[in-house]
C-alpha positions as CSV (number, residue, x, y, z in Angstrom):
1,X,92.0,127.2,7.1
2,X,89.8,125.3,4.3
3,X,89.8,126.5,1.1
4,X,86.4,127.7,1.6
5,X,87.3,130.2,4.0
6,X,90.1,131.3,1.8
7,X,88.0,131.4,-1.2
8,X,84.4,132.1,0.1
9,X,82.6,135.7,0.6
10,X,83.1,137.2,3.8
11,X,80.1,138.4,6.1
12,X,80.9,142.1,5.0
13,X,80.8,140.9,1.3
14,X,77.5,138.8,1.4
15,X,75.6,142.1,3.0
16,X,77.0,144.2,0.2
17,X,75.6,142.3,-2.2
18,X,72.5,141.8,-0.4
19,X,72.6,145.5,-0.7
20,X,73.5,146.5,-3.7
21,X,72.7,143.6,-6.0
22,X,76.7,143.2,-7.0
23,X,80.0,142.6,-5.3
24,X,83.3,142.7,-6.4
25,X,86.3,142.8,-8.1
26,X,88.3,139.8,-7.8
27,X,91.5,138.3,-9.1
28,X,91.3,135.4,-10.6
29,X,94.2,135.4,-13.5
30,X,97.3,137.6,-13.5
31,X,96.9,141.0,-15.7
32,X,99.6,139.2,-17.8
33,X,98.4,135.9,-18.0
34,X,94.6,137.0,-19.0
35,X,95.2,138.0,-22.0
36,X,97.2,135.2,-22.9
37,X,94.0,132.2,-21.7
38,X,91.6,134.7,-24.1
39,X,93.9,134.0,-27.1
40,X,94.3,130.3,-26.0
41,X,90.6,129.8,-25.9
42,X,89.9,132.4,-29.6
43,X,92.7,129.3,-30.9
44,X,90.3,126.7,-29.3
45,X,87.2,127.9,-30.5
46,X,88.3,129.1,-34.2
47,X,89.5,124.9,-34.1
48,X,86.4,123.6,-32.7
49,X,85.3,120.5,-34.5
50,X,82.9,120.2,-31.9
51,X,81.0,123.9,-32.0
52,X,77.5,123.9,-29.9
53,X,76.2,126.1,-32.7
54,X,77.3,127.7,-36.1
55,X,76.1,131.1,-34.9
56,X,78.9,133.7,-34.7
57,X,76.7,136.5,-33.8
58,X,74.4,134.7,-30.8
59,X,77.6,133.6,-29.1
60,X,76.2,131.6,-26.3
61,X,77.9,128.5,-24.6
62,X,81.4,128.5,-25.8
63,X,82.6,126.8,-22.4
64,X,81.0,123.5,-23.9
65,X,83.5,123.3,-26.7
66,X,86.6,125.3,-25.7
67,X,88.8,123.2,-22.9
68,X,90.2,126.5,-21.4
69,X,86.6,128.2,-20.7
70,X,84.9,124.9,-19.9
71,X,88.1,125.1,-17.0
72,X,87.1,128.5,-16.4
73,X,83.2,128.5,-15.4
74,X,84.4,126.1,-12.9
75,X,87.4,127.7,-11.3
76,X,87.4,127.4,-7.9
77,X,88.3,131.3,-7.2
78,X,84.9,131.8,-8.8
79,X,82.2,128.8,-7.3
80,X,83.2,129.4,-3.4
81,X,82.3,132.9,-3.7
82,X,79.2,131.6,-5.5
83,X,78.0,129.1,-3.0
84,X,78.5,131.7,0.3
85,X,75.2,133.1,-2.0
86,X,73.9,130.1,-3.5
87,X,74.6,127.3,-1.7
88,X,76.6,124.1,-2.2
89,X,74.5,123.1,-5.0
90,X,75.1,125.1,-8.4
91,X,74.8,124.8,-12.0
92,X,76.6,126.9,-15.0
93,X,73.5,127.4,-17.5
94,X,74.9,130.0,-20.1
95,X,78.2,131.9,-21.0
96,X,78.2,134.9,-23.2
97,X,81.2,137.0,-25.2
98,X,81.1,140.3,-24.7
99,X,83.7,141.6,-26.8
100,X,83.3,145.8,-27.5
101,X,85.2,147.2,-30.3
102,X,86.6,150.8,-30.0
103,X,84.2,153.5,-30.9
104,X,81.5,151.1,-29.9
105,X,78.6,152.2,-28.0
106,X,77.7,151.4,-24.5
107,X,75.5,149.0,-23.5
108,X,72.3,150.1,-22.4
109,X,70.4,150.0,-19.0
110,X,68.8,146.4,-18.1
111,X,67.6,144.2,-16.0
112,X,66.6,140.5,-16.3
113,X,65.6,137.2,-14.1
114,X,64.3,134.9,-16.3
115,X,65.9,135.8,-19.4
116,X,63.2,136.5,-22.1
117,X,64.8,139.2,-23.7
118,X,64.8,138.5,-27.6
119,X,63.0,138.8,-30.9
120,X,59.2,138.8,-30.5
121,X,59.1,135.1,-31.6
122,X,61.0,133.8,-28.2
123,X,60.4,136.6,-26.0
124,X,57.3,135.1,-24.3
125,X,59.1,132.1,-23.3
126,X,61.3,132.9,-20.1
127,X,64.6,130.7,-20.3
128,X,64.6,130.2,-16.7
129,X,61.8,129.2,-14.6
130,X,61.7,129.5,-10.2
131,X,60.3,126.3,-8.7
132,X,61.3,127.4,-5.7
133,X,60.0,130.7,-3.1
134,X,61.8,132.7,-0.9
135,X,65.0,134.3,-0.8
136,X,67.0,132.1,1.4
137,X,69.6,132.0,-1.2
138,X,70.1,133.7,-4.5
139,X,69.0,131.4,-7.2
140,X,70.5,133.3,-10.2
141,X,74.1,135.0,-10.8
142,X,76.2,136.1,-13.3
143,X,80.1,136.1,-13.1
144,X,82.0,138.6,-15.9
145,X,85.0,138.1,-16.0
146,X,87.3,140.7,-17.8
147,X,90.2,139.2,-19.9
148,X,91.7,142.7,-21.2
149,X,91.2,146.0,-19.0
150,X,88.1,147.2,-18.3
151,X,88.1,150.7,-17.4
152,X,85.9,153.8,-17.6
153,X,87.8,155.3,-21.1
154,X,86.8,151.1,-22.6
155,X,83.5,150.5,-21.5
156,X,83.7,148.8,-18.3
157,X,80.7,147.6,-16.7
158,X,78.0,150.0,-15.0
159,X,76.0,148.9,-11.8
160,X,72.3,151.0,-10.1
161,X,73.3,150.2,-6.4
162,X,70.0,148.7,-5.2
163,X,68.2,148.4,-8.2
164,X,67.4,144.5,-7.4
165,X,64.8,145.2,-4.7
166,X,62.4,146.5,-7.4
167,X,61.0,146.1,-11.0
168,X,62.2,148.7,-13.0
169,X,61.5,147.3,-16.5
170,X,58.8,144.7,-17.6
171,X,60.8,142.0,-19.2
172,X,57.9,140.1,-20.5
173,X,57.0,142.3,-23.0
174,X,58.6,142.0,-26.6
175,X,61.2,143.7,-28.2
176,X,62.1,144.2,-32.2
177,X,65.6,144.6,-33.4
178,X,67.1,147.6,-34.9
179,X,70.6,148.0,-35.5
180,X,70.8,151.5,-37.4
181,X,69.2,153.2,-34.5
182,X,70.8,154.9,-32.2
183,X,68.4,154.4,-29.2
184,X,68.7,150.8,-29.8
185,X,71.8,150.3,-27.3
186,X,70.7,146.9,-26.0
187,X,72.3,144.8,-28.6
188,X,70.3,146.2,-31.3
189,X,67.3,146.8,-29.0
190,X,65.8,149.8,-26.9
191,X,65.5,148.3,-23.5
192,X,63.6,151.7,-22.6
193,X,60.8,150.2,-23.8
194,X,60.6,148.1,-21.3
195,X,60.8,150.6,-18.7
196,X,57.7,150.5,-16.1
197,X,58.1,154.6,-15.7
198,X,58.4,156.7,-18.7
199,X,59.8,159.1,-16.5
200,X,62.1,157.3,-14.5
201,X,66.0,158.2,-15.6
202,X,68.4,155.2,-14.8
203,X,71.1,158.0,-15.5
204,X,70.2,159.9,-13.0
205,X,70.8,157.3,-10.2
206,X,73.9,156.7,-8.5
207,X,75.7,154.7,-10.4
208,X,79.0,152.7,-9.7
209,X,81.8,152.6,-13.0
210,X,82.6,148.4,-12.2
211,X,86.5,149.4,-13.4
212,X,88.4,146.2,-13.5
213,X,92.0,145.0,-14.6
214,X,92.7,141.7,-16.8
215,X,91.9,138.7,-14.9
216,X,89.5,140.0,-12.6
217,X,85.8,139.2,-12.2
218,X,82.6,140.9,-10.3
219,X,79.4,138.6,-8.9
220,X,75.9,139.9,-9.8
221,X,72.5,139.5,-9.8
222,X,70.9,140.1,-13.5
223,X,68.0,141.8,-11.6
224,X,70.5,144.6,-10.8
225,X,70.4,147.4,-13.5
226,X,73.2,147.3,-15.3
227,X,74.8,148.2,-18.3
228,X,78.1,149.5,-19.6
229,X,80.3,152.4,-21.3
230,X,81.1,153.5,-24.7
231,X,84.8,152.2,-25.7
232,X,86.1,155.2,-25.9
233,X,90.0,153.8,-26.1
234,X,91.6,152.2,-29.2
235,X,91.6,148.8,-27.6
236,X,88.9,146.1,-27.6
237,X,87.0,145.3,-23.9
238,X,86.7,141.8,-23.9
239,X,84.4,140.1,-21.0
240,X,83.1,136.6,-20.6
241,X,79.8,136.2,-18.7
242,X,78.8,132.3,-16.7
243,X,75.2,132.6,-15.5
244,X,75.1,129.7,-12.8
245,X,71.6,129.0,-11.0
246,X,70.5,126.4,-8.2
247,X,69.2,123.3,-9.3
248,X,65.6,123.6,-8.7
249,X,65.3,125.9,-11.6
250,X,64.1,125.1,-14.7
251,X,66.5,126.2,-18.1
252,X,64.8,126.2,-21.4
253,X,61.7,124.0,-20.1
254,X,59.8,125.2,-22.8
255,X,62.3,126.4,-25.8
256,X,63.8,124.6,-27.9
257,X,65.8,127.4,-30.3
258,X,67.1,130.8,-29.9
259,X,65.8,133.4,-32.2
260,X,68.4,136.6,-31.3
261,X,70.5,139.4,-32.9
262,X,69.4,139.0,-36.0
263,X,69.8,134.6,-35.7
264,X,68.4,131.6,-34.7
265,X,70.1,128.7,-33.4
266,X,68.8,124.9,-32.4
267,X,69.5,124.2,-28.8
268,X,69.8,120.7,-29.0
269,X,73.2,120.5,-27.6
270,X,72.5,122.3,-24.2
271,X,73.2,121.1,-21.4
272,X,74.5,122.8,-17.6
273,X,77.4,121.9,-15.9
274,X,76.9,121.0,-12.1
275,X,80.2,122.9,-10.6
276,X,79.2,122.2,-7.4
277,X,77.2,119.7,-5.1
278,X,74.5,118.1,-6.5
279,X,71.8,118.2,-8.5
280,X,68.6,116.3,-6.5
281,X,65.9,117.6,-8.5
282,X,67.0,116.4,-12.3
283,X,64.6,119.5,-14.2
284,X,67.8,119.7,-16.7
285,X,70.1,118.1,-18.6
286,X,73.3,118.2,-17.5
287,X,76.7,117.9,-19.6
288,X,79.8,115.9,-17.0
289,X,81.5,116.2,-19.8
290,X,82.4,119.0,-22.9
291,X,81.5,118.3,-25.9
292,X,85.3,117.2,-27.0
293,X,85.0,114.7,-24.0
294,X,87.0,116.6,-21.3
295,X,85.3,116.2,-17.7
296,X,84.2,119.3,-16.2
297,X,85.6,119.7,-13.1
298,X,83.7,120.0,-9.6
299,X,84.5,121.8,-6.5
């Protein structure tokens, strides 16, 4: 048996998320040995001589200067499941920290696909861009990965079954920063603004509590309404989100900083990371190697 099969989605899995616009858990690290890489890599990024940006509140892309995340966006546990979706050919575009304090708020109801979500001076720009048609093969996922527990009573992640086959929010439009108010769960944003239906309750849905231990991780499509629960425990949730796409997408054609949260950073140092196949189109730049000179690896 190849690694593939061993690795890969099953048939059963692919439908699901077909289906439902998600799949998962999965192991990928012991519960012991999780929390152990996330200290490994909080060492490796406080250290950083090499930091893609200054930002510590837009914390985007730390697998480009921390050795032990630029291993993990590449892990083979995680790209096989990816390319029974995707296909051979796949490129790691973005990583995110989502760290949730206790007493923090949930995070509210969304739902991307080309990632315009921002201040009003970025938001018409769309960080990814479809060259491609059909639906063949998914051409956009994200992979969280949860280095403590993530479970109902510490915010784990919240899925709307479905909610992929249709626009529920307009993503195009703008959105301005808040932080004291209350309705602005997104981050510091209302994301109901966005909504299409004034009306329409994502709360009343049926909704599925993604409850995962350390070292686990869960595949899905950022079109999929999603969101996540108030840390209600007295321990921070700590999740790390890769965002991988096929190659005939175009990342940041058009934008050339980052204006979010409150911050702005340059985005001269971007590059994706080819964790799979190849890339015959050449739209992006691509990094082979971190930005301390360690080679990504390639399954």
């Amino acid at each position: 048996m190849t690694d593939t099969d061993v690795l890969g989605l099953t048939d059963e899995e692919v439908e699901f998320f077909k289906e439902n616009g998600f799949v998962g858990p999965f192991d990928l690290y012991d519960p012991e040995e999780a929390p152990l890489l996330w200290n490994q890599a909080k060492i490796e990024m406080v250290l950083s001589g090499n930091k893609p940006h200054e930002s510590t509140i837009i914390n985007y892309d730390r697998h480009l200067d921390c050795d032990t995340l630029s291993a993990h966006v590449a892990r083979p546990e995680i790209v096989h499941r990816l390319r029974s979706l995707m296909g051979d050919d796949i490129l790691c575009w973005k990583s995110n920290i989502f760290k949730k304090e206790p007493g923090e708020a949930g995070t509210g109801w969304h739902q991307v696909e080309t990632f315009v979500v921002g201040d009003t001076t970025t938001a018409s720009s769309p960080s990814l861009k479809y060259t491609e048609a059909g639906d063949e093969v998914t051409q956009e996922i994200t992979v969280w990965t949860a280095f403590s527990e993530a479970q109902i009573e510490n915010a784990c992640m919240r899925f709307l079954p479905g909610s992929h086959k249709r626009w529920h929010y307009d993503e195009s439009k703008t959105l301005t920063r808040n932080v004291e108010s209350k309705t602005h769960d997104f981050f510091g944003y209302d994301y109901s603004e966005l909504k299409l239906d004034d009306d329409w309750d994502p709360d009343a849905e049926r909704i599925v509590d993604m409850e995962m231990t350390a070292g686990q991780f869960v595949i899905f499509v950022a079109k999929c309404v999603h969101g996540s629960r108030p840390n209600l425990s007295d321990q921070p949730r700590l999740g790390f989100a890769s965002r991988y796409v096929v190659p005939s997408v175009k990342v940041y054609e058009d934008v050339d900083q980052l204006s979010e949260f409150g911050d702005t950073i340059s985005l001269d140092y971007h590059g994706c990371v080819l964790v799979s196949g190849e890339d015959n189109f050449g739209h992006n730049r691509l990094h082979d190697k971190n930005l301390n000179g360690r080679e990504f690896e390639k399954c």
